[in-house]
Structure formats: structure tokens, C-alpha cells
C-alpha positions in Angstrom: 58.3 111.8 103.6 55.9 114.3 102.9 53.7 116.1 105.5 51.0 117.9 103.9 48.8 120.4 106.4 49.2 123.4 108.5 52.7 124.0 110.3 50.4 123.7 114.0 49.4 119.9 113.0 53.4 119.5 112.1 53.8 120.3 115.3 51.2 118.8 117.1 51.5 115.4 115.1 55.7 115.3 115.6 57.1 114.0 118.7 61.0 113.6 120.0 62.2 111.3 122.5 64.8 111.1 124.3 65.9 107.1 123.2 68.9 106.3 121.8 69.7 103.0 120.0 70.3 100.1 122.1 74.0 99.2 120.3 75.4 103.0 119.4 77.7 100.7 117.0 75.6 99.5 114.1 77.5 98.2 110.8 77.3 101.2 109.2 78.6 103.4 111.4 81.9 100.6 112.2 82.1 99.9 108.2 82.3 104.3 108.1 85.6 104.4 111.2 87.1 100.9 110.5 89.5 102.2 107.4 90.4 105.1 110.5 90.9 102.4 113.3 93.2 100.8 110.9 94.9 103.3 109.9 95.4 104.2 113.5 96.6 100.9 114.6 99.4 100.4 111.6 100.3 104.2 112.5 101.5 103.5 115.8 102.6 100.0 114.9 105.3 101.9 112.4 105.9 104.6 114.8 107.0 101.9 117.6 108.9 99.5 115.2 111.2 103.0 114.0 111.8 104.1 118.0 112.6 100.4 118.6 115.4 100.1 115.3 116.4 103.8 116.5 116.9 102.6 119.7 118.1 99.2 119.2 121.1 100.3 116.9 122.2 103.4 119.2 126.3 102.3 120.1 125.6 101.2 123.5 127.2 97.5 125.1 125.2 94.8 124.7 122.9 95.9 122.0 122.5 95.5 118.3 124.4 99.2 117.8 127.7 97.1 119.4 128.8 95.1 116.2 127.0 97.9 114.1 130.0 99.9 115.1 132.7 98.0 114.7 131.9 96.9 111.3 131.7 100.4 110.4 134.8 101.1 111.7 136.1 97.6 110.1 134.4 99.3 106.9 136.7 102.4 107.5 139.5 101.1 107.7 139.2 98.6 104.6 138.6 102.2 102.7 141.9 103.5 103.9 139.9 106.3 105.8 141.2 106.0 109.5 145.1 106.8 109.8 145.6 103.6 112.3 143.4 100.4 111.2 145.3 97.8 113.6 143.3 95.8 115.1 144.1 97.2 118.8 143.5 100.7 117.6 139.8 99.9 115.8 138.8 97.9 119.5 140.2 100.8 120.9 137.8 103.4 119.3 134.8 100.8 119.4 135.6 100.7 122.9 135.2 104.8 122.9 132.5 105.0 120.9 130.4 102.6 123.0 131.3 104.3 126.7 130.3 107.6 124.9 127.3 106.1 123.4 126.2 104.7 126.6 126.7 107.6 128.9 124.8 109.8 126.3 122.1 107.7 126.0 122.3 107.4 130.3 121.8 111.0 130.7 118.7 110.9 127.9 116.8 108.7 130.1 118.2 110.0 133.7 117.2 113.9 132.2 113.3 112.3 131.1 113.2 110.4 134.3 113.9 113.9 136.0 112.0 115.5 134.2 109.0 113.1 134.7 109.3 113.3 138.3 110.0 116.7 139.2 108.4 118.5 136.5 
């Protein structure tokens, strides 16, 4: 657009309003933040899924980290790397390794729940 005349007429002949567009989201400005929203979205998707597998296989009873341990230790043993590989000795230490597992992973969430309620 051109405006040809004196800078007064510019200023005479321009007027501002204070509308705004009925829908703020038009499909340009959602086709511009939709690759970011997405982006966003499989972010936190990944971010969950690794704190869940973290979680998940930490040695603790009843959880996937249970068997994860004792075929490592089974795995150990096979590679002539534990001095004792009966099978009374491996429960043993997968019994060890779990009660330590879980009582770590007790005080973790007993020291955030502390920490979340008295600050």
C-alpha cells in the first residue's frame, strides 16, 4: 500500500482499534506451532516411557527388576564370575539385592514425600 500526501492526512486518515480477531487461532498461526506442539507432546511421551523402564527394572519385589536380577546373577555364575553359584547361594544374594533395592528405593520416595511436605 502506498499512501501518497502529507504526513498530517496520514494521520488524520489512519485509525487503530482496539479489536482483536474473533478466533486468536487461525490456520496459519496453528500450521506455524503444530511441528512445536508435537514435538512437545513426543518429548514428554519419551521422557515418561524412560522414568517408567528406569523405574520398572529398579531390584525391588514384585517388579520387572525381580527376575532382571536373578538372571544376571544366573548370567554370573554361568561365566564363572561369582565364587559360590549353588543355587541356595544365587537366591540368597537375589534375596539381598532385592531387600536392599527396596529399602533404597523406600527412603527415595519417603525423603521426596518429606521433602514435599515440609519443605
Amino acid at each position: 500500500m502506498v499512501f501518497a500526501g502529507s504526513i498530517a492526512e496520514l494521520f488524520v486518515a489512519l485509525e487503530v482499534s482496539d479489536l482483536a480477531p474473533r478466533f486468536p487461532l487461525s490456520l496459519l498461526a496453528l500450521s506455524s506451532t503444530l511441528p512445536m506442539v508435537w514435538f512437545r507432546v513426543v518429548r514428554y511421551t519419551m521422557m515418561l516411557s524412560a522414568t517408567m523402564a528406569i523405574f520398572n527394572s529398579w531390584p525391588v519385589f514384585h517388579m520387572d527388576g525381580d527376575p532382571m536380577v536373578m538372571q544376571f546373577l544366573i548370567l554370573l555364575a554361568n561365566r564363572g564370575w561369582l565364587r559360590d553359584n549353588t543355587p541356595g547361594s544365587l537366591g540368597c544374594i537375589h534375596r539381598r539385592i532385592l531387600w536392599v533395592g527396596t529399602l533404597v528405593l523406600s527412603a527415595i520416595l519417603l525423603t521426596g514425600v518429606g521433602v514435599a511436605l515440609f519443605g
